[in-house]
C-alpha distance (Angstrom), angle and dihedral (degrees) to the residues before:
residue distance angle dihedral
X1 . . .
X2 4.07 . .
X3 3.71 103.9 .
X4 3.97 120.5 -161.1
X5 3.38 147.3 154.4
X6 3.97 113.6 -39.8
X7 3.86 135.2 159.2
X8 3.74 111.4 -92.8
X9 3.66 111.2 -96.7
X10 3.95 101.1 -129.7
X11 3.90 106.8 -157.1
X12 4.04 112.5 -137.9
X13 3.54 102.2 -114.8
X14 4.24 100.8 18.5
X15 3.68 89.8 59.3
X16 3.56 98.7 177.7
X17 3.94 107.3 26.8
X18 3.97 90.9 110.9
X19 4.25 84.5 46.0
X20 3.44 100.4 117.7
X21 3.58 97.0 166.6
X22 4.20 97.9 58.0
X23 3.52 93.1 -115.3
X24 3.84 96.5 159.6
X25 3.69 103.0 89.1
X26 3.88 91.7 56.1
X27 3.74 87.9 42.4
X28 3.22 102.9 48.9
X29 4.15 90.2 42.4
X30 4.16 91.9 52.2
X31 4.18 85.6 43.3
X32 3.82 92.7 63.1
X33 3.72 90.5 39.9
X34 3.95 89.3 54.3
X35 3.71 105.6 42.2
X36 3.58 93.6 54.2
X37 3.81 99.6 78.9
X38 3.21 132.5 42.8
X39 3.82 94.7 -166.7
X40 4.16 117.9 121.7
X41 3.57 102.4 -86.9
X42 3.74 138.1 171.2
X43 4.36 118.4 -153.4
X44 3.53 124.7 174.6
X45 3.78 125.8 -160.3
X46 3.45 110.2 -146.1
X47 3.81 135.6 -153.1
X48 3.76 146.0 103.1
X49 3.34 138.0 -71.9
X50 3.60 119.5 -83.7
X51 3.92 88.4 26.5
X52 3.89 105.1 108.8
X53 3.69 102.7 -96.6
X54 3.98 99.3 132.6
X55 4.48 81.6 46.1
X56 4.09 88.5 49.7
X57 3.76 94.2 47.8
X58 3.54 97.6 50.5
X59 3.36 84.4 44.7
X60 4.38 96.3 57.0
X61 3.51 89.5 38.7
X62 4.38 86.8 57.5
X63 3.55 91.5 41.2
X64 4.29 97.3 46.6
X65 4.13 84.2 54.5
X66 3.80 99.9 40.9
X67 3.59 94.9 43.4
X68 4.05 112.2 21.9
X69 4.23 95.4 21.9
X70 3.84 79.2 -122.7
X71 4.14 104.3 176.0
X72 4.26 109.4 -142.8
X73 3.53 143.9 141.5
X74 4.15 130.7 -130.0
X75 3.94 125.7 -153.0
X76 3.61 140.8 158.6
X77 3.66 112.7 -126.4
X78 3.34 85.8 -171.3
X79 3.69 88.9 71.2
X80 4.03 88.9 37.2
X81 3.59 102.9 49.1
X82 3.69 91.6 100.2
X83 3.75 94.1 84.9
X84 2.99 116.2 93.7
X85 4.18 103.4 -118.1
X86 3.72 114.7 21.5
X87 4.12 89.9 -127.5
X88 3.41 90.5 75.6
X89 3.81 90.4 55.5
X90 3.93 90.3 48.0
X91 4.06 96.1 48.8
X92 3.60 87.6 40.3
X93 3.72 91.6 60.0
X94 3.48 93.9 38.3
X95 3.73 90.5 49.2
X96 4.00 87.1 52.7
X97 3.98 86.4 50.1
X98 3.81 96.7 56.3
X99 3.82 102.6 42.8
X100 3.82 85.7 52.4
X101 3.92 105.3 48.5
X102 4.08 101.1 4.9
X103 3.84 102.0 36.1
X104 4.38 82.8 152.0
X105 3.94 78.4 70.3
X106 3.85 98.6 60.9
X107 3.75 92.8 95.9
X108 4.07 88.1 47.4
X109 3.63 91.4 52.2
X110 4.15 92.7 56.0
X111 4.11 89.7 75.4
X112 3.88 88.1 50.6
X113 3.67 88.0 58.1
X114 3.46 103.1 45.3
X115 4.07 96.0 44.1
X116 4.07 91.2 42.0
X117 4.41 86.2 49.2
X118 3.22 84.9 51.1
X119 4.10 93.9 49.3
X120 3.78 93.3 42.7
X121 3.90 91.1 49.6
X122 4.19 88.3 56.0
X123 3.97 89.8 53.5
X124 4.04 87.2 58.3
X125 3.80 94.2 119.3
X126 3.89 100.3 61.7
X127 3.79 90.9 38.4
X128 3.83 84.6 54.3
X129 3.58 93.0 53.9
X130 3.48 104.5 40.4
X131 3.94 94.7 44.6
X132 3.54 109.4 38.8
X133 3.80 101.8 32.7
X134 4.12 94.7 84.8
X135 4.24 77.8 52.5
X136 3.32 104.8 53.9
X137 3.52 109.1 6.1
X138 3.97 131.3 -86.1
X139 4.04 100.7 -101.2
X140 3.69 86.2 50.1
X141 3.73 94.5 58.0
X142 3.45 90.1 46.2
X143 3.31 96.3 59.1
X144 4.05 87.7 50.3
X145 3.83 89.6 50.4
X146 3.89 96.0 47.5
X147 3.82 90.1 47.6
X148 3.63 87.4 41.2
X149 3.84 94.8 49.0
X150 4.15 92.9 38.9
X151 4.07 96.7 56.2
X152 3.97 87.1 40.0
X153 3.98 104.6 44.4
X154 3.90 95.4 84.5
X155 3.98 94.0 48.1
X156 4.47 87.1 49.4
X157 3.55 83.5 49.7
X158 3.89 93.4 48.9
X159 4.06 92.7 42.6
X160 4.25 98.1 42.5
X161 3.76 77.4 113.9
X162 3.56 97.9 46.0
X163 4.00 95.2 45.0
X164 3.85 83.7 48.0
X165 3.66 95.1 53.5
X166 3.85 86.6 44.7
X167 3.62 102.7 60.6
X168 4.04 92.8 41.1
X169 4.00 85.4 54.8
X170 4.11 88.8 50.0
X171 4.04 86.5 47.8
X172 3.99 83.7 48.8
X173 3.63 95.6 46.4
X174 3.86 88.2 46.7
X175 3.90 97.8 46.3
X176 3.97 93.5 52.9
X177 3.67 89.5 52.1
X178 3.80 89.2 54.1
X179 3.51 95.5 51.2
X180 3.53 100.2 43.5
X181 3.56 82.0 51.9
X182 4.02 101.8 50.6
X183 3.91 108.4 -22.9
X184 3.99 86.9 -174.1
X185 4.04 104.9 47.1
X186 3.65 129.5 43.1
X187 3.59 128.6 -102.1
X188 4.21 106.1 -116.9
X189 3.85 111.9 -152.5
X190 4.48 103.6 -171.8
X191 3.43 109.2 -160.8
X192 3.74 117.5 -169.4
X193 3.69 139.1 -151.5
X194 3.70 101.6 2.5
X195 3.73 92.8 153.7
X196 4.03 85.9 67.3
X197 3.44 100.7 63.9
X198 3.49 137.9 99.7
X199 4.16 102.1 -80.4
X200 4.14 92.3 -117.2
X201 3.43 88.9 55.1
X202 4.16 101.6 52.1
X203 3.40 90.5 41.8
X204 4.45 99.2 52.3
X205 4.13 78.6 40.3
X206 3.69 93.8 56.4
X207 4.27 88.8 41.0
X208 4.02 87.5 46.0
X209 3.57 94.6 54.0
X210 4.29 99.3 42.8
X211 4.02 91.3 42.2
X212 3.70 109.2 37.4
X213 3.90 112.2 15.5
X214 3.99 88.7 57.6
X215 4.03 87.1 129.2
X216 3.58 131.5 130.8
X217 3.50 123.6 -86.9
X218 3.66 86.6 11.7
X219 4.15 114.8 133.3
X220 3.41 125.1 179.8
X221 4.05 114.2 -159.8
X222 4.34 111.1 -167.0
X223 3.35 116.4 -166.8
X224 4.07 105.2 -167.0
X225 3.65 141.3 139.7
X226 3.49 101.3 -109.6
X227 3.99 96.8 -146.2
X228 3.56 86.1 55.9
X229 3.11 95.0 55.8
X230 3.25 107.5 42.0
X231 4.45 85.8 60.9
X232 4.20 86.8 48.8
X233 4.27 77.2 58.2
X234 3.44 100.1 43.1
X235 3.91 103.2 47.0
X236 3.56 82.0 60.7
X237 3.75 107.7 36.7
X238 4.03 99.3 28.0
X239 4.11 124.3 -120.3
X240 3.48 93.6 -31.0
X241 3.85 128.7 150.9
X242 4.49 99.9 -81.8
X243 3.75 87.0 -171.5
X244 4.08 102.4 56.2
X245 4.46 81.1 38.0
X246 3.88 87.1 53.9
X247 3.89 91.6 50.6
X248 3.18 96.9 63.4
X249 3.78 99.0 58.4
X250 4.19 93.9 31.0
X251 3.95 124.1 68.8
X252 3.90 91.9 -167.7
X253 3.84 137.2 -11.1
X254 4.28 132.8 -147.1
X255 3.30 123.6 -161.2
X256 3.86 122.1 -136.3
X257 3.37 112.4 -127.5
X258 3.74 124.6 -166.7
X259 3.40 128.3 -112.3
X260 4.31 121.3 -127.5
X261 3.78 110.3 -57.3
X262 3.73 84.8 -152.2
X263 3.88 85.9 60.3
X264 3.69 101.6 40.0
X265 4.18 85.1 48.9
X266 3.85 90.6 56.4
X267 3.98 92.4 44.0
X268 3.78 85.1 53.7
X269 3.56 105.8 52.5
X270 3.86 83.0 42.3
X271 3.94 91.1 52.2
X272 4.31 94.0 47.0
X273 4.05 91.7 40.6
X274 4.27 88.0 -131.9
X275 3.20 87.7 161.8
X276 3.54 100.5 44.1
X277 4.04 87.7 50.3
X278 4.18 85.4 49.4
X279 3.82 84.6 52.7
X280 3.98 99.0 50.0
X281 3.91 89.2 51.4
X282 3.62 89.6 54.4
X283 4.08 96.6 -113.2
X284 3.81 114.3 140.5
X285 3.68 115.0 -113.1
X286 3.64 90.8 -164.3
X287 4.07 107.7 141.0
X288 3.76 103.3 9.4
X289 3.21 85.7 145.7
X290 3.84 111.6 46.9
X291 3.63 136.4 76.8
X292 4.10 89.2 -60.4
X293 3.40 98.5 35.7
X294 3.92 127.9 115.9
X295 3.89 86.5 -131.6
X296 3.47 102.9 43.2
X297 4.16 78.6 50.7
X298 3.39 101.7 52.1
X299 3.83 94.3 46.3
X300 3.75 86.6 53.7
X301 3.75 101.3 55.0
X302 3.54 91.1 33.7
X303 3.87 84.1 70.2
X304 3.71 96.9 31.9
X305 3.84 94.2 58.6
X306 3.57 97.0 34.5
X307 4.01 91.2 -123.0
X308 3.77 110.1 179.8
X309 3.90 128.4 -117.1
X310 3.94 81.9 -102.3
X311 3.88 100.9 56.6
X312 3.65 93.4 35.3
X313 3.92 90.4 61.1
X314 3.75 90.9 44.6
X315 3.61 80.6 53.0
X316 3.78 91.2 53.8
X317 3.84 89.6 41.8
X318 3.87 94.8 61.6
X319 3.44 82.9 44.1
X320 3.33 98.9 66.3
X321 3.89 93.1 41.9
X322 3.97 91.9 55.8
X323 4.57 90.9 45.6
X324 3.87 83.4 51.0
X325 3.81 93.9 51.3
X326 3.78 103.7 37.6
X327 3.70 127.5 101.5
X328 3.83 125.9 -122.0
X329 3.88 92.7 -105.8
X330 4.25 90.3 81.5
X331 4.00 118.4 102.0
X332 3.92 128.0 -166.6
X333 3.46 93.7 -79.3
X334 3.86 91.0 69.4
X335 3.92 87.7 62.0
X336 3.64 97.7 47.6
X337 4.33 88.0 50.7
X338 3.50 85.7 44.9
X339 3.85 94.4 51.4
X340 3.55 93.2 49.1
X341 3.63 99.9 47.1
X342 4.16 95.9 46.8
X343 3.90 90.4 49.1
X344 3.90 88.7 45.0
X345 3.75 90.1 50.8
X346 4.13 90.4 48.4
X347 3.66 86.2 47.5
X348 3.78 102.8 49.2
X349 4.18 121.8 -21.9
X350 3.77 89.7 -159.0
X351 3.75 94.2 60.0
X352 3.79 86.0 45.5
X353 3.69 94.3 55.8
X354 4.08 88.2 43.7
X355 3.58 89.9 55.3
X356 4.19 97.9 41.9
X357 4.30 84.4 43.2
X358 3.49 98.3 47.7
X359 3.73 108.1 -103.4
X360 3.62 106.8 168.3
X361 4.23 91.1 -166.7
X362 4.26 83.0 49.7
X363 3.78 82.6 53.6
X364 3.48 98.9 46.7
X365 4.08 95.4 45.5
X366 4.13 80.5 42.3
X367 4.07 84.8 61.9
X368 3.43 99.0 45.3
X369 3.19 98.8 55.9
X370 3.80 97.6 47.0
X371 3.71 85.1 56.3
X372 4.04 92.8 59.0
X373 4.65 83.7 65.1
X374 3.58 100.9 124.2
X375 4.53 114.6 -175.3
X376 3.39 110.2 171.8
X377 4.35 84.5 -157.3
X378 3.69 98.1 66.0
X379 3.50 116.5 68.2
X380 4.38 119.4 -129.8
X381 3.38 98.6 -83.7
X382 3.51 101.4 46.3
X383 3.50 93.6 49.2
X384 3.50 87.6 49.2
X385 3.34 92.5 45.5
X386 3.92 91.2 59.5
X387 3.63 91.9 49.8
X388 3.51 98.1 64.3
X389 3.12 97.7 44.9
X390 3.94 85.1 61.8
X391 3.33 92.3 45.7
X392 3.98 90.2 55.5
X393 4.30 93.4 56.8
X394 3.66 76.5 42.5
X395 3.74 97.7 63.3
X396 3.56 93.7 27.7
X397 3.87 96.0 58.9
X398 3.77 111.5 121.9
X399 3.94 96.6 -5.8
X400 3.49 110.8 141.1
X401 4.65 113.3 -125.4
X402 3.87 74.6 -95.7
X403 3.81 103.8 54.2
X404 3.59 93.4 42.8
X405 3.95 93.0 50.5
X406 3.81 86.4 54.0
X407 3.73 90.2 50.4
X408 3.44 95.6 50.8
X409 3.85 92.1 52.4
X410 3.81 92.5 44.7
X411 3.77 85.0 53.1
X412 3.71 97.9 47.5
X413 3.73 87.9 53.3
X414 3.53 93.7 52.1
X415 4.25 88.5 45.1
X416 3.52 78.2 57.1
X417 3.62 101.6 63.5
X418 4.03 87.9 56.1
X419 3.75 106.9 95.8
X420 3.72 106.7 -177.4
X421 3.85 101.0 69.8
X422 3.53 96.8 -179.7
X423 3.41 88.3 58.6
X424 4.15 128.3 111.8
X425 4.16 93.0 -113.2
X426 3.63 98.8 45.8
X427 3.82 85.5 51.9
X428 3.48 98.8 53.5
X429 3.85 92.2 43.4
X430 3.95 89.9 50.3
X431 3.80 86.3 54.7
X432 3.61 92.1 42.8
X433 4.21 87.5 57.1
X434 3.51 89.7 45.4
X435 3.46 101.1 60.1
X436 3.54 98.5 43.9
X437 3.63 82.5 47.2
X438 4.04 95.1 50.7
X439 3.99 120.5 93.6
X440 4.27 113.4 175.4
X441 3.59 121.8 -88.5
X442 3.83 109.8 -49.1
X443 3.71 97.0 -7.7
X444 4.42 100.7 107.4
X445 3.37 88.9 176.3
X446 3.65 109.1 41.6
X447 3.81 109.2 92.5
X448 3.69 139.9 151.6
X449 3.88 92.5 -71.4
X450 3.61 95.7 56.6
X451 4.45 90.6 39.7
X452 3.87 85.0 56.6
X453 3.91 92.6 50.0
X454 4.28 85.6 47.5
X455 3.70 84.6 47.0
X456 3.76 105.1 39.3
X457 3.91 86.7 60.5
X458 3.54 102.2 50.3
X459 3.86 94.1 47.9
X460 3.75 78.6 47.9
X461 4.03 85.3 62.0
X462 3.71 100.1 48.2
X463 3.53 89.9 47.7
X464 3.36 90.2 79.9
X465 3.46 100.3 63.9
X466 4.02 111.7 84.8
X467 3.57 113.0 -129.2
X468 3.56 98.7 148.0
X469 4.16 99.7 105.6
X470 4.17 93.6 34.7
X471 3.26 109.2 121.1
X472 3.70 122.3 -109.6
X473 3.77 117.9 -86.1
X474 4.29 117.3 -140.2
C-alpha cells in the first residue's frame, strides 16, 4: 500500500498514542493555564509553517474534552475566508456546534442570528470594498462606498444608540448560550491558519474577535505563523509596527517549538517502514544510521539547513516512493546521494539544479555549506569523515567515467605534493581520492558520477507527485 501524508488519527481515550512529536507536556501545561478562567480571552500559538501547528491544535482541543470536558469548536479560516465577513464563518460553526450536542439551544441561537445579521449588515462598506473591488475595479467601488457612506452617515449618526444596544444584545444572546452550555468552564473556539488567508480577511477576523466576541467564557485560540501574518497586515496597513497591531487583538502568545529532528527522523522512517521496504528487496540496511548512512544523512542536513518538520517529511515521503520503485541492483551509496540531493532541493532548488547542471560556483557554495554541519555526537574525524565523502558526490556530479578519471589523477598529484602523511590534510585528501575512487562491491565502474545520474532520475520521478499542500503527518 502507498502510504502518504494523512492527519493523525487521535484515538478518543489514548489521546496522544499517534503523537509522535511529545506534545503532551506542553499540552497538558497550556490546558491548566486555559481552563482556569473563564474570562474573554484571546491566545495565539505561534510557529511556522510546516511545524505541526494544525497536528498540536487538534491535539489541545482532544485533550481539553477528554480530560477537562472542555466544549469548543475547530475551523480553518483558511478554508473559510471566502465569505465575505469572518462572523458568518464563526456563527456558522457555532450554529453547527449547537444543533449537534445542544439541540435544546436551537431556539437560543435564533437571537444570535438576528442581532449578528443585523451587525454584519452595518459593516457593508468594507465588505464592499474588499470583495468586489478585484470585480469591478477599485475606483468603482469607491465610488459605491462614498455614495453608500454619504446617503447613510446621518441615519449611523441617528442609530449610534441603536447599533450600541445591538451588539450588547448579540453579547447577551451569546453569553446565555455559554452558560447554559457550561456555566463553570469556558467555551474554546480554535481557529486555524489565519496567516493563510486573504489579508482583508485576517485582519476583520482579528477586529471581529477583540470588538464583538468580548463575552464571558468566550476563548479564542489562533494558530498562525506570525511572519505571515504580520505581511497579510502590512500590505494593507503599510510598514507599520505588526507586533504593537497584534497586541491589540491578542491577550498572550506561545511559541511552538519543535521537537528533536533527530527524533522526528527516526519516528519517520519507523512510520513509512523504509527500511522494511530496503529489507524485502533484499538491500542491506546495515548502517543507515552512521556516518554513511541515508539516515544518519538526512538527520544531518535536516539540521544544517534548518528544513522544517514539514519539508523534512515530504522528504521522507518521496523517499518512500523512490525505495518502493527501485530495483535490487542499488547499494547504500544510492541513499546517501539521494539524501543529499532531496534536502538540497528543500533547502534551495537553484543550488540543486547548479549542482545536477554542472555549476562549478553551485558546487563550491554546495561545499561550503556542508562544511558549516556541526553534531556534537560524532567525534572530528567522523564528522570529517562524512564531509568528504559529500564533497566527493559533490565533485563527481555530472562528470563523465572520463572527467572523473582525470580528477582523480589531478588529485593524486596534488596528494603527492603533501609530505607529512601522517598528517590531518593528507588524510582527508586520501579519503577524498578514495571515495571518488570507490564503486560498490563488484561494480569497477560504478562510481559516484554514475549513482548521481541513477539518483537524479528517480528524484526526477517523485517530483511529480504534489505534496506540497498535504498536510503534515505526526
Amino acid at each position: 500500500m502507498i502510504t502518504i501524508n494523512k492527519p493523525i488519527k487521535i484515538p478518543d481515550h489514548d489521546i496522544f498514542k499517534n503523537d509522535l512529536l511529545d506534545r503532551k507536556g506542553t499540552i497538558e501545561d497550556l490546558s491548566n493555564l486555559i481552563v482556569s478562567d473563564i474570562q474573554p480571552f484571546v491566545f495565539s500559538v505561534n510557529a511556522d509553517w510546516g511545524a505541526g501547528k494544525t497536528t498540536f491544535i487538534k491535539l489541545w482541543q482532544a485533550h481539553l474534552k477528554e480530560s477537562y470536558k472542555v466544549k469548543s469548536i475547530y475551523f480553518s479560516a483558511w478554508e473559510d475566508d471566502f465569505t465575505s465577513d469572518p462572523l458568518i464563518a464563526i456563527l456558522g460553526e457555532l450554529k453547527a456546534y449547537i444543533e449537534e450536542n445542544h439541540n435544546e439551544l436551537k431556539n437560543n441561537f435564533e437571537d444570535v442570528k438576528k442581532t449578528g445579521g443585523k451587525i454584519i449588515r452595518n459593516s457593508l462598506p468594507l465588505i464592499l470594498k474588499g470583495v468586489a473591488g478585484k470585480v469591478i475595479g477599485d475606483e468603482t467601488v469607491a465610488k459605491m462606498v462614498s455614495d453608500f457612506v454619504e446617503n447613510s452617515t446621518t441615519a449611523l449618526i441617528d442609530n449610534y444608540q441603536k447599533e450600541k444596544t445591538t451588539l450588547e444584545k448579540f453579547k447577551n444572546s451569546i453569553a446565555k448560550i455559554l452558560k447554559k452550555i457550561d456555566k463553570g468552564q469556558p467555551f474554546i473556539v480554535f481557529i486555524d491558519e489565519l496567516d493563510r488567508c486573504r489579508p482583508l480577511y485576517a485582519i476583520e477576523c482579528l477586529e471581529r474577535i477583540k470588538h464583538i466576541f468580548g463575552i464571558k467564557r468566550l476563548i479564542f485560540v489562533l494558530s498562525i505563523d506570525k511572519k505571515n501574518l504580520a505581511k497579510s497586515i502590512q500590505s494593507q496597513y503599510g510598514n507599520i509596527d505588526t507586533n504593537n497591531y497584534l497586541r491589540r487583538f491578542i491577550d498572550l502568545e506561545f511559541d511552538l517549538k519543535n521537537p528533536s529532528i533527530d527524533k522526528f527522523c527516526d519516528v519517520l522512517c519507523q512510520k513509512f517502514e523504509l527500511n522494511n521496504i530496503l529489507e524485502n528487496k533484499e538491500i542491506s540496511t546495515n548502517g543507515v544510521n552512521e556516518g554513511y548512512g541515508y539516515l544518519f544523512a538526512m538527520k544531518t542536513f535536516a539540521a544544517s539547513f534548518k528544513l522544517s518538520l514539514r519539508q523534512v517529511e515530504q522528504i521522507f515521503t518521496k523517499l518512500r516512493i523512490i525505495f518502493r520503485v527501485i530495483q535490487h541492483r542499488i547499494f547504500f551509496e544510492h541513499f546517501l546521494v539521494l539524501a543529499l540531493f532531496e534536502s538540497l532541493k528543500s533547502y534551495d532548488n537553484n543550488l540543486y539544479l547548479g549542482l545536477i547542471n554542472g555549476k562549478e560556483e553551485d558546487k563550491k557554495t554546495i561545499k561550503a555549506l556542508i562544511v558549516t554541519i556541526k553534531d556534537e555526537e560524532l567525534q572530528d574525524r567522523g564528522l570529517e569523515m562524512f564531509e568528504t565523502r559529500i564533497s566527493a558526490i559533490i565533485d563527481a556530479t555530472t562528470l563523465s567515467d572520463d572527467q572523473l578519471n582525470d580528477l582523480i589523477k589531478q588529485k593524486e598529484e596534488e596528494l603527492s605534493t603533501i609530505g607529512d602523511e601522517n598528517s590531518r590534510e593528507y588524510s582527508k585528501f586520501y579519503n577524498y581520492i578514495k571515495f571518488l575512487k570507490r564503486s560498490p562491491e563488484k561494480w569497477d565502474t560504478y562510481r559516484y558520477n554514475q549513482i548521481a545520474k541513477t539518483v537524479i532520475n528517480k528524484i526526477d520521478f517523485a517530483d511529480r507527485f504534489n505534496l506540497d499542500e498535504r498536510p503534515l503527518h505526526k
